[in-house]
C-alpha positions in Angstrom: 17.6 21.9 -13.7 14.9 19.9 -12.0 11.8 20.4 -10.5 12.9 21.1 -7.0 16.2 22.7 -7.8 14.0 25.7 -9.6 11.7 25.4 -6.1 14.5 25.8 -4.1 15.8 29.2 -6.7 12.5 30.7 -6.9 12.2 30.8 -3.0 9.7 28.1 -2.6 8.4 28.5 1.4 7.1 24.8 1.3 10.2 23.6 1.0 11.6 22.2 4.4 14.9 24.7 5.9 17.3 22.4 7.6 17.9 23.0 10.7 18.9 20.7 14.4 15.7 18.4 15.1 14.2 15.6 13.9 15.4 14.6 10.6 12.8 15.9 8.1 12.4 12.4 6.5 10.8 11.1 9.9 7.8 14.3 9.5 7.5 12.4 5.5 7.2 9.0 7.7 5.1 10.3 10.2 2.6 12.1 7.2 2.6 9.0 4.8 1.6 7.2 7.6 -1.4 8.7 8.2 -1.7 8.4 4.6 -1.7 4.8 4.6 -4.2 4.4 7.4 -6.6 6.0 5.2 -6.4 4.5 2.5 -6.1 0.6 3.9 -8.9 1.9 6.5 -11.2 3.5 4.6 -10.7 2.2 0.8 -9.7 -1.4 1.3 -10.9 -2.2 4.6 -13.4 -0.5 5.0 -15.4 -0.5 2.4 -16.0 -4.0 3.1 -18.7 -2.3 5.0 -20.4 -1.0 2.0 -21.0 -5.0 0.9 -23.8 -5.7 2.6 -25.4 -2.2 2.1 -24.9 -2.3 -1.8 -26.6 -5.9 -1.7 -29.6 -4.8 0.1 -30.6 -1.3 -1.3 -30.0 -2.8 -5.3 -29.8 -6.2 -5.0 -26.5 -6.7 -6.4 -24.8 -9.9 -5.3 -21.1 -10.1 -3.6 -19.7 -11.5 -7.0 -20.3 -8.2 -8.7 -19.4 -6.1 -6.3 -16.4 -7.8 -5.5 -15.5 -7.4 -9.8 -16.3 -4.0 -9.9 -13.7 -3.8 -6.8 -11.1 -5.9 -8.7 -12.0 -3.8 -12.0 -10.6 -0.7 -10.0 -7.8 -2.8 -9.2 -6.8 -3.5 -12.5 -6.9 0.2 -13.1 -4.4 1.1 -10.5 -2.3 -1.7 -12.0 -2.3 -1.1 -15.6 -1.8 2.5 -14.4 1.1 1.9 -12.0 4.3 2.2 -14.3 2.5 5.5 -15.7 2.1 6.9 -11.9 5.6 5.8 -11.2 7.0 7.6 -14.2 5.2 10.7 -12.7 6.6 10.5 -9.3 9.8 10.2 -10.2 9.3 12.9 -12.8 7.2 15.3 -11.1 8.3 14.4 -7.3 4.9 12.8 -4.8 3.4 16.5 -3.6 1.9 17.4 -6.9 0.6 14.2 -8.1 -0.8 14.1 -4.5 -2.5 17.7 -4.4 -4.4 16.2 -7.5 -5.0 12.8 -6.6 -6.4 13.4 -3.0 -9.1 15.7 -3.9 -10.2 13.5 -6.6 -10.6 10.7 -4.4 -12.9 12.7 -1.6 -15.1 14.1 -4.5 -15.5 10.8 -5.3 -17.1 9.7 -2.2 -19.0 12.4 -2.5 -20.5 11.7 -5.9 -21.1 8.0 -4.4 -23.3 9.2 -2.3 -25.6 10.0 -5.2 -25.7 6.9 -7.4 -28.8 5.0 -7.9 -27.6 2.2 -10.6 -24.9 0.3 -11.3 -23.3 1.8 -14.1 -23.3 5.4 -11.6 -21.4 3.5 -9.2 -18.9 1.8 -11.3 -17.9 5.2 -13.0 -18.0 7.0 -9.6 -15.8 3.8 -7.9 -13.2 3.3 -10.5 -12.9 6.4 -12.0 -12.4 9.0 -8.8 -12.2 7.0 -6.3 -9.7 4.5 -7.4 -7.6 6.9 -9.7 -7.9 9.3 -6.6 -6.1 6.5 -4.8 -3.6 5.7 -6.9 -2.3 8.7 -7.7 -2.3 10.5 -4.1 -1.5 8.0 -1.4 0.5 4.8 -1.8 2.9 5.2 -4.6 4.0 8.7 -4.2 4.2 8.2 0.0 6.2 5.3 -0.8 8.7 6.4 -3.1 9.6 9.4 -0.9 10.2 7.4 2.0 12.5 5.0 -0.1 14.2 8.1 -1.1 15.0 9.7 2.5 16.3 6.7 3.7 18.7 4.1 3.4 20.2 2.5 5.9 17.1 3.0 8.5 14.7 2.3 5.5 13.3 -0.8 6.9 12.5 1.1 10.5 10.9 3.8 8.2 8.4 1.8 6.4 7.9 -0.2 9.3 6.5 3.1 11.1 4.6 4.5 7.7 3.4 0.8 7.1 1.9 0.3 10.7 -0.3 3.2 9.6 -2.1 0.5 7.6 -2.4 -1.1 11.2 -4.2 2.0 12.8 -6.4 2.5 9.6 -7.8 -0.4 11.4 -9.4 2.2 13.4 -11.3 3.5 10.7 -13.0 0.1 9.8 -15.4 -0.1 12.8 -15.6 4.3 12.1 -17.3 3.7 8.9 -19.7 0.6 9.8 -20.8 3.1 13.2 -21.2 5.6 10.2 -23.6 3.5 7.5 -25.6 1.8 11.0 -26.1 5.6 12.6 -27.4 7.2 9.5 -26.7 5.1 6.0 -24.7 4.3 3.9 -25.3 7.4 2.0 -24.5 9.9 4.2 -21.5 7.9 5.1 -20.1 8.2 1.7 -20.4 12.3 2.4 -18.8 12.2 5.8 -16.0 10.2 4.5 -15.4 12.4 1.4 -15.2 15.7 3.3 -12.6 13.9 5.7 -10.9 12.9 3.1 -10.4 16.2 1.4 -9.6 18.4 5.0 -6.9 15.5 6.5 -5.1 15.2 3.3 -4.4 18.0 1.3 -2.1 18.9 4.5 -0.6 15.2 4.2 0.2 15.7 0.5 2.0 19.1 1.5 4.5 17.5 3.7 5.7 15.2 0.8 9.3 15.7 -0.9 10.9 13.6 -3.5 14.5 13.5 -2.6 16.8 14.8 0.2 19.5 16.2 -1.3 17.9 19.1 -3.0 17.2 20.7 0.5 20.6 20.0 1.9 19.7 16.4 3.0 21.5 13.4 2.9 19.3 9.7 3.2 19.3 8.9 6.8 20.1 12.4 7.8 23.9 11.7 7.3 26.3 14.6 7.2 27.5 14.7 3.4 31.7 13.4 3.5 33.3 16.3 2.0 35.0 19.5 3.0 34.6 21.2 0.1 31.7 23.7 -0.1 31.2 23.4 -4.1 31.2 19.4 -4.0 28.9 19.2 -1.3 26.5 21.8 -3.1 26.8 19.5 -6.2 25.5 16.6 -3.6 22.6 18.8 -2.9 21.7 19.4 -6.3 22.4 15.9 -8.0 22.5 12.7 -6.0 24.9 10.4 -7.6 22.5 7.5 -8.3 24.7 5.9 -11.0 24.8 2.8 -9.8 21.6 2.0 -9.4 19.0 0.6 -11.9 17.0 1.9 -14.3 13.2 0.4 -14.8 14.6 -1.4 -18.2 17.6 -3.0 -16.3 15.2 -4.0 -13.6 12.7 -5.6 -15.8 15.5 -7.7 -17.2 16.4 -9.7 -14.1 14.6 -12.7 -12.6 15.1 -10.9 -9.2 12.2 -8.4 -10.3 10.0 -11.3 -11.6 10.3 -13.7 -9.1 9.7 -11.1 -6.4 7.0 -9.7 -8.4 5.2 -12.4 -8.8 5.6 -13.8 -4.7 3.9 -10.2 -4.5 1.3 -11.0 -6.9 0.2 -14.4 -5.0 0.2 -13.0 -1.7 -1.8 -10.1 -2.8 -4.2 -12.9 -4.2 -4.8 -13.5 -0.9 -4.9 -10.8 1.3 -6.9 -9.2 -1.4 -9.6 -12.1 -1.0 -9.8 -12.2 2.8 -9.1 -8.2 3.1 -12.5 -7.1 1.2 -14.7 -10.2 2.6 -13.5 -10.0 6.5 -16.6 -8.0 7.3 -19.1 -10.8 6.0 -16.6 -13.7 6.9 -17.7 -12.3 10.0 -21.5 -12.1 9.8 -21.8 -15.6 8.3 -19.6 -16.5 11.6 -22.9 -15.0 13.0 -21.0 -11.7 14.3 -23.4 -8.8 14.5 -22.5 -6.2 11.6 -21.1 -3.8 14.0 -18.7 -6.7 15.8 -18.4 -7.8 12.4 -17.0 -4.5 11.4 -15.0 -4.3 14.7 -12.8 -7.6 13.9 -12.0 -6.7 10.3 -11.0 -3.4 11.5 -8.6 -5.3 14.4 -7.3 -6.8 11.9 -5.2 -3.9 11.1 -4.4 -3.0 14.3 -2.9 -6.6 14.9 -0.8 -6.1 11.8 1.1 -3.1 13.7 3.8 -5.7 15.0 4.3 -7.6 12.0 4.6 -4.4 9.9 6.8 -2.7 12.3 8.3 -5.0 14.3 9.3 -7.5 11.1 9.7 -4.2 8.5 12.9 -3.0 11.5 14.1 -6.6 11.9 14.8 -7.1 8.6 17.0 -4.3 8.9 19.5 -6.4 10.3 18.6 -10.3 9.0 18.3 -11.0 5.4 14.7 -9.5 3.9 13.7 -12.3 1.6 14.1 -14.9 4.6 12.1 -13.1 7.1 9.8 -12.4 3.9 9.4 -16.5 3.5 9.1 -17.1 7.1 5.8 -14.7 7.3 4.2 -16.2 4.5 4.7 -19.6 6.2 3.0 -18.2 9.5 0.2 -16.8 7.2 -0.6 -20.1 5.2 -0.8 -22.1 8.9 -2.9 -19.0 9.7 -5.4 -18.9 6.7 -6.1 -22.9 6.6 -7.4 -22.8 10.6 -9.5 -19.7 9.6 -10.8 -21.1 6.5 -12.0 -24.3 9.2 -13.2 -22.2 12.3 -16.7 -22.3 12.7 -17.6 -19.6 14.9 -15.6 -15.7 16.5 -13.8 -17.4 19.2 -12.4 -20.3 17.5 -11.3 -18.0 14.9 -9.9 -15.3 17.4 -6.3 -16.8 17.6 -5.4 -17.6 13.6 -6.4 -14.0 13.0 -4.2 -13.0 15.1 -1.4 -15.1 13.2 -2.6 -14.1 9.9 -2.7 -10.2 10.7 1.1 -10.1 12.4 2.4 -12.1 9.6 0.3 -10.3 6.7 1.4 -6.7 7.9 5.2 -8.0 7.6 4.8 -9.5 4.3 3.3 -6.5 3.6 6.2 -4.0 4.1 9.2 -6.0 3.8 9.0 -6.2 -0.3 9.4 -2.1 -0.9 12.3 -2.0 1.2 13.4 -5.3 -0.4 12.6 -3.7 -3.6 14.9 -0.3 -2.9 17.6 -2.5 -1.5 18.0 -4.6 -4.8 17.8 -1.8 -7.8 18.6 1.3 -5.8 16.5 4.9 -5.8 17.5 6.1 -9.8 13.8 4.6 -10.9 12.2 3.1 -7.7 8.5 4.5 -8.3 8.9 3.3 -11.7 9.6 -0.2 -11.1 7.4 -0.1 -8.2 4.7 0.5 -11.2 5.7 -1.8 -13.6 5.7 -4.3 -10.1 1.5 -3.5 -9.4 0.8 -3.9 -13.1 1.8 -7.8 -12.4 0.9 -7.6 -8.9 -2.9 -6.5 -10.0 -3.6 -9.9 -11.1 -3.4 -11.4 -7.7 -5.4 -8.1 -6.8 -8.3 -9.3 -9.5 -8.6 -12.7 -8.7 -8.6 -12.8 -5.0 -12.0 -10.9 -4.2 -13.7 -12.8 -7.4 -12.9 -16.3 -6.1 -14.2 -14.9 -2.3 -17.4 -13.6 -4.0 -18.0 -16.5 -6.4 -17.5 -19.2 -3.6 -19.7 -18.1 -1.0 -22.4 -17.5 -3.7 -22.1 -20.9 -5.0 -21.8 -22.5 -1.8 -22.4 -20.3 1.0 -19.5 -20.1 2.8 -15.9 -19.0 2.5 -14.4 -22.1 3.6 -12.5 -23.3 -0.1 -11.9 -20.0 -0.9 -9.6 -20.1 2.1 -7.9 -23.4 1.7 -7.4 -22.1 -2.2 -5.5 -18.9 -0.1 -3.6 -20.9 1.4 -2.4 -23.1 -1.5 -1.3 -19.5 -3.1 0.6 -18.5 0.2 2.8 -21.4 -0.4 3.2 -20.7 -3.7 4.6 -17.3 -2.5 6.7 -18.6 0.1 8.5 -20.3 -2.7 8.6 -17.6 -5.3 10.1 -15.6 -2.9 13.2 -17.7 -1.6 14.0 -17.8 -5.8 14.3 -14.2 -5.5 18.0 -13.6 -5.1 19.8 -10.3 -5.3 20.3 -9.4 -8.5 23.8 -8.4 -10.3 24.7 -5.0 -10.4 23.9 -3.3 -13.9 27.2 -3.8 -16.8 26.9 -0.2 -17.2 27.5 1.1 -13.5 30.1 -1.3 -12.8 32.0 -1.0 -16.0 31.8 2.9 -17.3 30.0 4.2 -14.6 26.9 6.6 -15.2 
C-alpha cells in the first residue's frame, strides 16, 4: 500500500474530494505557479540585487559571489536524482513542508552574516537545499503527473509564474534601497514562510489515488472493482524507469541541449541587474528591467509551452534557441537601455519557451513511472551549465569591465543547444514494456 492510498484509509482531510468543478490538477497548476514565481523572482532573479550590496558592505568582488552562487548550484545538481527519488517515493507535499521553511529561515539567518564563510553556509546550505527540495522539483513532477494530453497548456500556465516572479525583482531592490539589504533578507524570509507552507499543502503526487484520471478524464470502464483498481494503481508499465532512461541518447542529448542553454540563461539571469547599471541604468531601473525580464517571458513560456501541444516539441524547442542566440549577440553589442530594449525583448519570449518546453518534452518521451527521478539525474548534468555560466559573467567583467564577450561566448553555447536538441529524437519504447509487459 502506498503512501497516499493509507492517506486516503486513514481519512486524511487534506486530501482533495472529487467533486463537478475545476479539475483539481488546475488548483496544483495554479499553486505551483505561484511557486515558481518565487523562487525565479526572489532566488534567481532577484538576488541579483544582493550583488552590488554584498560588493560594497565586504568588498567581495562579482567573481566570488557569482561561485558561491554556482557552488549552490552544484548542490541542487549533485542533489537532484536524490530529491527525485524522494518525490516519487514520498509524493511533493512532504518534501515541500520541509523544504520551504528551510529556505525562509535561511533568509532570515542571512540577515545576520558578517563574513564570508557565514554567508556561504547560510546561502548554500538553507537557502539552496530549501529550494531544491520545496519548489521546482516537487511542483513539477506533480504537474507532469495530473496531466497528459493538456500537459503542455499546464506547464505553460505554472511556468509563466517564473514570468510574474518578475514582479518580485524590482520588490526586493525597492526593499534593500528603502531600508538595506539586511532587513530585506528578513522581510523576504517571513514571506517566504506565510505564502508557502499553504502552496506546499495544495501539492498531490498522482491523480488516481483520489479518483482522478490525468486530464480529468472519466476512467473507461464499467466495472466498479476495475475502476477502483485505476484509483489505486495507475498502470504505468509502459513507461521508463530512470535506468532505462539513462540508457538512451534521447536523455543525453536532451540533457545536455539543457545543460548549454542553462549555461546561458544562468550567466545573463544573475548579472541582468549590473548588465544594467554598467548600461548606466540607475539601480532601481536597473532592478526594474531584470525583473521585466520575466514578465516578457510570460508568452514564450505560455504561449510556446501550449503550442507545442499540437507541433512537435523538439522543433519549436530549436526554433527558440535560434531566436535567443540572434537575441543575446545584439545585447552583448548594445551600448546603452534603449538600444538594448528590443533584443531583450527577443531573448525573454524565447528563453521562457525554452524554458518549459523540455519537462513536458521530458514526460512525453519516458512517461510518469520515474519522471522526478530522471528529472534529477537531468539537473545533475544540467548543473554544469548552471556553474559555468555566472563564473564566466563574473570573471569577464572583472577582467575587462564589461559583459560584452561573455555574451558573444552565450551565444556560441545557444547554437550549440540548438543543435543538441534537433539530435534528440524520441526514444524506443523500453524491451520490457513492449515484449512482457510490466
Amino acid at each position: 500500500m502506498n503512501r497516499e492510498e493509507r492517506e486516503q484509509q486513514d481519512g486524511n482531510t487534506a486530501a482533495p474530494r472529487r467533486r463537478r468543478g475545476m479539475f483539481y490538477g488546475w488548483w496544483i497548476v495554479i499553486a505551483g505557479g505561484l511557486g515558481m514565481s518565487i523562487t525565479a523572482g526572489i532566488n534567481f532573479h532577484g538576488f541579483s540585487n544582493f550583488i552590488i550590496p554584498l560588493t560594497n558592505e565586504f568588498g567581495w568582488s562579482r567573481t566570488l559571489i557569482s561561485g558561491i552562487f554556482s557552488l549552490a548550484r552544484m548542490e541542487s545538481g549533485l542533489l537532484g536524482p536524490l530529491e527525485g527519488w524522494l518525490v516519487d517515493r514520498v509524493g511533493p507535499r512532504r518534501l515541500m513542508l520541509v523544504g520551504i521553511p528551510l529556505m525562509g529561515v535561511g533568509y532570515l539567518l542571512m540577515s545576520r552574516v558578517d563574513s564570508l564563510a557565514a554567508f556561504f553556509f547560510v546561502y548554500i546550505f538553507a537557502i539552496t537545499l530549501g529550494n531544491s527540495l520545496g519548489m521546482s522539483t516537487p511542483m513539477t513532477a506533480s504537474v507532469a503527473n495530473w496531466f497528459n494530453r493538456k500537459r503542455g497548456l499546464a506547464f505553460g500556465i505554472m511556468w509563466a509564474g517564473v514570468g510574474l516572479g518578475g514582479f518580485f525583482v524590482p520588490a526586493v531592490g525597492w526593499l534593500i534601497t528603502t531600508y538595506d539589504w539586511r532587513m530585506a533578507s528578513v522581510i523576504i524570509g517571513v514571506f517566504i514562510i506565510v505564502i508557502g507552507i499553504p502552496i506546499a499543502s495544495l501539492m498531490r503526487h498522482r491523480p488516481e489515488p483520489y479518483g482522478y484520471m490525468p486530464d480529468g478524464a472519466i476512467p473507461d470502464s464499467s466495472s466498479d472493482a476495475a475502476a477502483a483498481r485505476s484509483r489505486r494503481a495507475p498502470d504505468l508499465s509502459d513507461d521508463f524507469t530512470a535506468r532505462e532512461a539513462l540508457q538512451t541518447s534521447s536523455f543525453w542529448y536532451l540533457t545536455l541541449s539543457i545543460a548549454a542553454r542553462s549555461l546561458v540563461s544562468g550567466g545573463v539571469g544573475l548579472h541582468l541587474v549590473p548588465y544594467f547599471v554598467e548600461l548606466d541604468a540607475s539601480d532601481v531601473a536597473a532592478a526594474t528591467l531584470a525583473g521585466s525580464v520575466g514578465v516578457m517571458s510570460i508568452p514564450g513560456r505560455f504561449g510556446l509551452s501550449a503550442v507545442s501541444d499540437y507541433l512537435n516539441r523538439r522543433y519549436v524547442m530549436a526554433a527558440s534557441l535560434l531566436v535567443m542566440t540572434i537575441a543575446i549577440v545584439f545585447m552583448a553589442r548594445a551600448s546603452s537601455v534603449s538600444e538594448v530594449i528590443p533584443f531583450l525583448v527577443l531573448y525573454a519570449a524565447a528563453q521562457g519557451g525554452i524554458s518549459v518546453i523540455p519537462q513536458s518534452l521530458i514526460a512525453e518521451y519516458f512517461g510518469r513511472r520515474a519522471y522526478a527521478t530522471i528529472q534529477g539525474f537531468r539537473s545533475t548534468i544540467q548543473m554544469v551549465g548552471i556553474i559555468i555560466g555566472p563564473l564566466i559573467s563574473g570573471y569577464v567583467f572583472d577582467t575587462t569591465g564589461s559583459y560584452e564577450w561573455a555574451f558573444m561566448g552565450f551565444g556560441a553555447a545557444s547554437l550549440v543547444s540548438l543543435g543538441l536538441a534537433l539530435l534528440a529524437k524520441p526514444p524506443k519504447r523500453p524491451r520490457r514494456a513492449r515484449g512482457r509487459g510490466a
